[in-house]
C-alpha positions as CSV (number, residue, x, y, z in Angstrom):
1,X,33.6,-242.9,159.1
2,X,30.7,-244.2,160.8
3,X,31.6,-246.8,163.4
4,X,29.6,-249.6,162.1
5,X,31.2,-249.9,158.9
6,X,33.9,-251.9,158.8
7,X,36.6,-252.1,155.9
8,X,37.9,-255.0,154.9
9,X,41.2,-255.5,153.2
10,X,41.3,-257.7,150.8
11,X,45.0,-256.9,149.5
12,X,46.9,-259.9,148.0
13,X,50.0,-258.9,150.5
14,X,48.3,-258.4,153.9
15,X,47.3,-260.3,157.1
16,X,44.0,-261.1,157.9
17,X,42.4,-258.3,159.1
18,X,41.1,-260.1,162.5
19,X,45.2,-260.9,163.1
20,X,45.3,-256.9,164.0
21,X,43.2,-256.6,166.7
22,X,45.3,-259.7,168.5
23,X,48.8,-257.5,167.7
24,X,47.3,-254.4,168.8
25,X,46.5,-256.1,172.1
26,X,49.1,-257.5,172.6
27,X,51.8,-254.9,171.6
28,X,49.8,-252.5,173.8
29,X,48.9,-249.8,170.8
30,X,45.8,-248.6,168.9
31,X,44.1,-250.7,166.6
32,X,44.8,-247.6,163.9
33,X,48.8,-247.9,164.7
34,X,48.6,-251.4,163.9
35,X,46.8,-250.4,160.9
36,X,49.4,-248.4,160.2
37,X,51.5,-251.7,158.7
38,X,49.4,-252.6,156.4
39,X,49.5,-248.9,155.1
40,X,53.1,-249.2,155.4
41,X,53.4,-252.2,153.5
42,X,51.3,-251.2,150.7
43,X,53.0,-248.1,150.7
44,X,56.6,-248.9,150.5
45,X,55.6,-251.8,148.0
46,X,54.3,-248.6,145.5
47,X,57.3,-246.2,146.1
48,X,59.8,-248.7,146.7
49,X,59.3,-251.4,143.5
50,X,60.5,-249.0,140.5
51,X,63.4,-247.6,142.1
52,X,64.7,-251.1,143.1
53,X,63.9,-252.7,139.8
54,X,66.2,-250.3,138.5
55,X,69.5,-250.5,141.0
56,X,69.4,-254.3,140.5
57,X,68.9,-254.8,137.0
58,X,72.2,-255.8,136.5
59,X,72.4,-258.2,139.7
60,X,72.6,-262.0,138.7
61,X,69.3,-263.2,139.5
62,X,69.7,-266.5,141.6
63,X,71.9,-264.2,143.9
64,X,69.7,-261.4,144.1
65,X,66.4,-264.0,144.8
66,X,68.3,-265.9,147.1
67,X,69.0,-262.3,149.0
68,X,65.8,-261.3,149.2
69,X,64.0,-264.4,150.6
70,X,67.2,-263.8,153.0
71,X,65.4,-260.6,154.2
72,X,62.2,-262.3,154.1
73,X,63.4,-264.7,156.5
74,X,65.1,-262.7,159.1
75,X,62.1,-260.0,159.0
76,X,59.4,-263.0,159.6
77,X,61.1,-264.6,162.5
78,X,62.1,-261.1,163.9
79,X,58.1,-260.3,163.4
80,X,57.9,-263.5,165.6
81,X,59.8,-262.6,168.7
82,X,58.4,-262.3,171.6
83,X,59.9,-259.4,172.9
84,X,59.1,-257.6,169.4
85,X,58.5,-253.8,169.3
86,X,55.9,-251.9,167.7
87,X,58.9,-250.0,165.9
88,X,60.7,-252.9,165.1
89,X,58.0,-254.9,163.8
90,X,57.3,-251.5,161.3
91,X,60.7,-251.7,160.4
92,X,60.3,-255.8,159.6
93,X,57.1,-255.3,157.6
94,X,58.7,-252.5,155.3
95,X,61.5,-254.3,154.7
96,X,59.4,-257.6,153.9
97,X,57.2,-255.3,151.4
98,X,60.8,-253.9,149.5
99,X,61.5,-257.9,149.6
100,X,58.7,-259.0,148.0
101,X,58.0,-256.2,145.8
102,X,61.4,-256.6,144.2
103,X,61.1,-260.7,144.3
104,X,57.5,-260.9,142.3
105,X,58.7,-257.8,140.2
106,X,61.8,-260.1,138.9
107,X,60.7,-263.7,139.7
108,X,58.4,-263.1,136.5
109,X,60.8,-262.7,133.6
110,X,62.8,-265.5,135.8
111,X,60.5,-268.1,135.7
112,X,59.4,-267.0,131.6
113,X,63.1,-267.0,130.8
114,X,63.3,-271.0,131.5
115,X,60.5,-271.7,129.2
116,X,59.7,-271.0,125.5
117,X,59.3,-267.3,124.5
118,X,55.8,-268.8,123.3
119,X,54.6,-270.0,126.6
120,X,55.1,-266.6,128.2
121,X,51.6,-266.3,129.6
122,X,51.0,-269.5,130.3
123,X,54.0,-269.5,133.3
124,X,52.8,-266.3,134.3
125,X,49.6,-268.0,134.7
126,X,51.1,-270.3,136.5
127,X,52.8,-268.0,138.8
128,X,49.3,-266.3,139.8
129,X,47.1,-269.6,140.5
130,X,50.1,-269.8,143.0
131,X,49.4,-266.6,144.3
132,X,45.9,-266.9,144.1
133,X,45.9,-269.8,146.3
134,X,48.0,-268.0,148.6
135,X,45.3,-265.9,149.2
136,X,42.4,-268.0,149.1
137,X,44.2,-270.7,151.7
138,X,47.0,-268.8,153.2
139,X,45.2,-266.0,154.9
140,X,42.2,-268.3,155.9
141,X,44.8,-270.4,157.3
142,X,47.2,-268.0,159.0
143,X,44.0,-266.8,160.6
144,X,43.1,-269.6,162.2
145,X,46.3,-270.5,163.7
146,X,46.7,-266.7,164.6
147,X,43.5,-267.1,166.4
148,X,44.7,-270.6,168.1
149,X,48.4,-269.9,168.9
150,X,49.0,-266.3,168.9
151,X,49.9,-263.8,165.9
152,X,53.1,-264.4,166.0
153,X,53.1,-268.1,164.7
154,X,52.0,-267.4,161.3
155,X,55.2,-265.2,160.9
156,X,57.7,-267.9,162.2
157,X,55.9,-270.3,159.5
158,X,56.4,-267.9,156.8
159,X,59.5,-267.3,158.2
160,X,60.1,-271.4,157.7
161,X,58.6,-271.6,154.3
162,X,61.4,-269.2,153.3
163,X,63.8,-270.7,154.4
164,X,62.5,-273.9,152.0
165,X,62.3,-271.4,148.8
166,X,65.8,-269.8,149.9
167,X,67.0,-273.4,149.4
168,X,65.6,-274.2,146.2
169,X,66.6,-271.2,144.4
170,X,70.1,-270.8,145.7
171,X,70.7,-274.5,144.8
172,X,68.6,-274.6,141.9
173,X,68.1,-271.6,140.0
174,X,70.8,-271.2,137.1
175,X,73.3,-268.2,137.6
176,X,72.9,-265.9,134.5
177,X,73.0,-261.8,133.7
178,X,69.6,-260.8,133.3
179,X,70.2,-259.2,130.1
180,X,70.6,-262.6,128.9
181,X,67.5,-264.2,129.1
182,X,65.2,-263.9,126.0
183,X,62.3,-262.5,129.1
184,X,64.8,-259.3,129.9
185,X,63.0,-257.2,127.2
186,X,59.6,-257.6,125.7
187,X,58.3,-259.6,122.8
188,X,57.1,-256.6,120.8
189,X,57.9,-253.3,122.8
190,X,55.1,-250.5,122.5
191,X,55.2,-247.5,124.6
192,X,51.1,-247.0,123.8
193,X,50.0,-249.9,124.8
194,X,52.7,-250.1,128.0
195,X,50.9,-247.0,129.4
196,X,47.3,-248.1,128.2
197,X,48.0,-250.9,130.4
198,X,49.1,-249.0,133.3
199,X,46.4,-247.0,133.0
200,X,44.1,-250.5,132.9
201,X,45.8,-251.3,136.2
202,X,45.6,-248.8,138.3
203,X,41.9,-247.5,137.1
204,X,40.7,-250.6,137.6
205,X,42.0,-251.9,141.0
206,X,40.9,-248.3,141.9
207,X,37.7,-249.2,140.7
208,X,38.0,-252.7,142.7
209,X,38.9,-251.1,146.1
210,X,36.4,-248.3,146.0
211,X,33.8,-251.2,146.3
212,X,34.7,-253.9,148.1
213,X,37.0,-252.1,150.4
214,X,33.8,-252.2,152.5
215,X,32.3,-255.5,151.5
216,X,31.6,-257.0,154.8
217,X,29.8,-253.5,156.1
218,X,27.9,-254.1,152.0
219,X,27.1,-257.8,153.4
220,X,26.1,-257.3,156.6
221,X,24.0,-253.8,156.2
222,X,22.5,-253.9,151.9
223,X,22.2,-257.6,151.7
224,X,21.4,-258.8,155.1
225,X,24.2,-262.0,155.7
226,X,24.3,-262.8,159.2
227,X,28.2,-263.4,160.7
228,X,28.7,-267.1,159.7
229,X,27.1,-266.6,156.0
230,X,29.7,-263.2,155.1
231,X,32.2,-265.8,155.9
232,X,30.7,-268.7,153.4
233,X,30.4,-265.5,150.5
234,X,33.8,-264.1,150.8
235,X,34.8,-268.1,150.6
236,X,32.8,-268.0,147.6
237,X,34.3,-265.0,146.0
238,X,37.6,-266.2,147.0
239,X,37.0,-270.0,144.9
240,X,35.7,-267.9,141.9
241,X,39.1,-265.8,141.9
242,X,41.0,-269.4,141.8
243,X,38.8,-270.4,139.2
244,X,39.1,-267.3,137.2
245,X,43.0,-267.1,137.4
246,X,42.8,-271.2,136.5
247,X,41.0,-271.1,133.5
248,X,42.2,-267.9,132.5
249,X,46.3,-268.5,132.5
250,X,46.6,-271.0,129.6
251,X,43.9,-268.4,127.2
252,X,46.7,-265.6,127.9
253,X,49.3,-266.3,124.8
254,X,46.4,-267.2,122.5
255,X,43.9,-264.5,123.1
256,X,45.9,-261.4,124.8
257,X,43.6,-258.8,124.4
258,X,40.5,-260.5,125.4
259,X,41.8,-262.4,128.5
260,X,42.4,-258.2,129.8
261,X,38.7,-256.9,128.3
262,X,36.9,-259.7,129.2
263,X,37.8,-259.4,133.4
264,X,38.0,-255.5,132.9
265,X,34.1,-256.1,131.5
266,X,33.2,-258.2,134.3
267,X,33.8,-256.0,137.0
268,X,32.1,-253.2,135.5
269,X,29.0,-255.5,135.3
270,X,29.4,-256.9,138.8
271,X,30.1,-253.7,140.6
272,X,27.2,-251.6,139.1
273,X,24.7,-254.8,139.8
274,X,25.8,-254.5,143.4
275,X,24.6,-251.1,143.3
276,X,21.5,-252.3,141.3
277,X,20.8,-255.3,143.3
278,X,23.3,-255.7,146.2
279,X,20.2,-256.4,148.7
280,X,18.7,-259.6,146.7
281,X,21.2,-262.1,148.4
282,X,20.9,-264.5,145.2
283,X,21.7,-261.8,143.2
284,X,25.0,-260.8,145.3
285,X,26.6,-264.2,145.8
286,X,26.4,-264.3,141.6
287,X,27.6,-260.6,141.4
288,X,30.6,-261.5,144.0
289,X,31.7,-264.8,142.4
290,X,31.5,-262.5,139.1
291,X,33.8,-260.1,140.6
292,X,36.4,-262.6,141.6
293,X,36.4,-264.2,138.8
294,X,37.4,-261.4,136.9
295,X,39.4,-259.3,139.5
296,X,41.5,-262.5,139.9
297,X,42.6,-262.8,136.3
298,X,42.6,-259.0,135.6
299,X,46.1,-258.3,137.3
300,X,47.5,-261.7,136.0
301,X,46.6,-260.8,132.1
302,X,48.2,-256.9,133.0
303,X,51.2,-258.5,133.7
304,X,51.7,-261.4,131.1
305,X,50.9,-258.0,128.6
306,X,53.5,-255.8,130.2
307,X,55.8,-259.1,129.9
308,X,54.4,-258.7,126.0
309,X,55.1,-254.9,125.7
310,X,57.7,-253.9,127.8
311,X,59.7,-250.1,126.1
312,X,62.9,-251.3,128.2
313,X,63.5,-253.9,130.5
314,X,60.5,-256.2,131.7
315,X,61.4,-256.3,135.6
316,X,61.7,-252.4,135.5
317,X,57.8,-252.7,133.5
318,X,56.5,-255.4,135.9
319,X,57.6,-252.9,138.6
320,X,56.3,-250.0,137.3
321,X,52.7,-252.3,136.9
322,X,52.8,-253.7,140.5
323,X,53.3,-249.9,141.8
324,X,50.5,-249.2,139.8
325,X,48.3,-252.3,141.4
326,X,49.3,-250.8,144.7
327,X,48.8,-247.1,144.4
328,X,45.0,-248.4,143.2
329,X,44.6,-249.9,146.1
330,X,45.4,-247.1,148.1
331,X,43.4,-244.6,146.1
332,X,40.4,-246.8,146.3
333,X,40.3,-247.3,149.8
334,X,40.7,-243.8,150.6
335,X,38.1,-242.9,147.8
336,X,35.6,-245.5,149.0
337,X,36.0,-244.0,152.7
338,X,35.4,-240.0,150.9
339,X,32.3,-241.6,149.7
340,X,31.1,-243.2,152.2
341,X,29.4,-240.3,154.5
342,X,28.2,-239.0,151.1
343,X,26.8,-242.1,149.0
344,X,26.5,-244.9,151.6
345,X,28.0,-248.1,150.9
346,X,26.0,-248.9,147.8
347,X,27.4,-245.8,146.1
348,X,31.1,-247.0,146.6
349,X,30.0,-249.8,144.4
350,X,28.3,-247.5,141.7
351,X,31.7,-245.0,142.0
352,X,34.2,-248.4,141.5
353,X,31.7,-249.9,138.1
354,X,32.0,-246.3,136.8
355,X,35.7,-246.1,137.4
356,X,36.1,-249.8,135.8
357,X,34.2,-248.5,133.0
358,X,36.5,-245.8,132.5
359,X,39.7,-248.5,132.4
360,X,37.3,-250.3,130.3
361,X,37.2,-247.2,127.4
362,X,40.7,-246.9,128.2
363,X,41.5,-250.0,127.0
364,X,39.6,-250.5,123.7
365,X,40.7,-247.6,122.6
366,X,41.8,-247.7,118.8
367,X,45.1,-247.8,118.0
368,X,46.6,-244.9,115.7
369,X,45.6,-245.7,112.0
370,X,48.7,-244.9,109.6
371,X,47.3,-244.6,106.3
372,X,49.0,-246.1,103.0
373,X,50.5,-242.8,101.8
374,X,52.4,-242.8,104.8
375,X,53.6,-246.7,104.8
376,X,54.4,-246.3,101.2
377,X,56.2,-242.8,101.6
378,X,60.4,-243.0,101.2
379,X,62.0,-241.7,103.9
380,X,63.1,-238.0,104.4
381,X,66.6,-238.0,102.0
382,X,66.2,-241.5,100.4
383,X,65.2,-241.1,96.8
């Protein structure tokens, strides 16, 4: 990889990037080993979400959330300790990655089953302008104070914000089996459409990440931003995302299929016109606030559909869709740094709208047509 482009990671569970070069400092080890934990993270999230769906199923949930922010507590203030290893801060991030794969995997059907089986995609709305938010204030923020007191405050803060959920859900949260709750299995169960939407995920954050993976290198080099405006653009694509996910979350019950095509579209239009037009800087900001506005709602409307179509349980399905999200994200990275000697930046862009495009097919495919004979026929040995 050429050593002027720089990737950036725009991953809804990582650190600032700029965080990495004040822990690789200070810890005394290559900017690549530090790297190393946000592979690690993303990595154990993938591998670790469906087999830990599936051991828990069974385990009340207010005592299995209140165990997990548990380990999300201990692992941020041990990620905060001064005398922190480089080992022992691996071991803390994996953990924290198994933590909060398995708590956003099962703090869906959760927070649906204390609502209305009808308002199912509105709370999972909800739950995603949270997260949204998270990512357009929290990282920005944990930056900053990073930058101004160290890396290892904005663990201790997590660490402290845990211990404030940790308290609301143990005292809070009623103690029921999951099997229970009318958000343990889907709505209307459909093995098609479960994998057409797996499919959906992982094509298109594959799609996503092949692209913008190198978005500050596509800034800086195709459309000419100096330092301080890349900064005002990714703010700008960040707002968008917030906007998308807002407006977006109360459309989900209502229009199911379209709040999914409609984002899917978008990024195929705004990733090719990067490649079009990525060095008119009008153009880019509209193409970039396009994408986030539709890569911001995309994963929300995946899951408030697996919530929809779930074959079996729906914290094993959300599991199986959040591996999906993550392996995407791996595969577009590493696909958007294959490209890069071959293409230049402008063709990761072109490689991600054509791989959207695909998830795009994908997902208005037809459904099976069963004709009338077939409906109408008695079954075999009924007369």
């Amino acid at each position: 990889m050429p050593d002027q482009v720089r990737p950036v990671d725009l991953s809804p569970h990582t650190q600032a990037r700029p965080l990495l070069s004040l822990m690789a400092d200070d810890l005394r080890v290559s900017l690549t080993a530090v790297g190393a934990l946000v592979t690690g993270y993303g990595l154990a999230v993938a591998v670790g979400s469906l087999p830990l769906a599936h051991v828990t199923r069974s385990v009340p949930r207010r005592h299995l959330m209140s165990g997990l922010l548990a380990v999300l507590v201990v692992a941020s203030w041990i990620s905060a300790l001064a005398a922190v290893s480089y080992g022992l801060l691996l071991v803390a991030r994996v953990a924290t990655a198994l933590a909060q794969a398995l708590f956003w995997a099962v703090m869906g059907p959760v927070a649906v089953g204390l609502f209305a089986p009808e308002r199912r995609g509105r709370i999972i709305g909800l739950l995603s302008v949270g997260g949204s938010l998270a990512t357009v204030a929290g990282v920005p923020a944990g930056t900053w104070l990073g930058g101004h007191s160290g890396w290892r405050v904005p663990f201790a803060v997590l660490g402290s914000l845990a211990v404030v959920s940790l308290a609301v859900v143990a005292v809070l949260l009623p103690t029921s089996r999951p099997q229970e709750s009318h958000s343990a299995y889907g709505a209307g169960p459909d093995r098609r459409r479960f994998a057409v939407v797996l499919t959906t995920t992982a094509l298109s954050v594959t799609g996503a990440f092949t692209g913008f993976t190198y978005l500050v290198a596509f800034l800086d080099e195709v459309s000419g931003f100096g330092q301080d405006a890349v900064s005002a653009v990714l703010l700008a694509f960040g707002a968008a995302g917030l906007a998308g996910v807002t407006v977006t979350g109360p459309l989900l019950d209502r229009f199911p299929r379209a709040t999914l095509t409609v984002p899917v579209a978008g990024q195929t239009v705004a990733l090719v016109g990067l490649y079009v037009g990525g060095s008119n800087r009008g153009a880019t900001v509209v193409l970039l606030m396009l994408l986030g506005a539709s890569v911001g709602p995309l994963f929300m409307a995946t899951q408030s559909q697996v919530l929809h179509v779930a074959p079996g349980r729906t914290e094993t399905a959300l599991a199986a869709n959040s591996a999906a999200f993550n392996v995407g994200v791996a595969v577009g990275a590493l696909l958007g740094g294959a490209l890069l000697s071959l293409t230049g930046i402008r063709g990761t862009f072109l490689a991600g709208g054509l791989l959207t495009a695909v998830a795009l097919v994908v997902l208005s495919w037809p459904e099976p047509v069963v004709s009338r004979a077939a409906v109408d026929a008695p079954e075999p040995g009924i007369r």
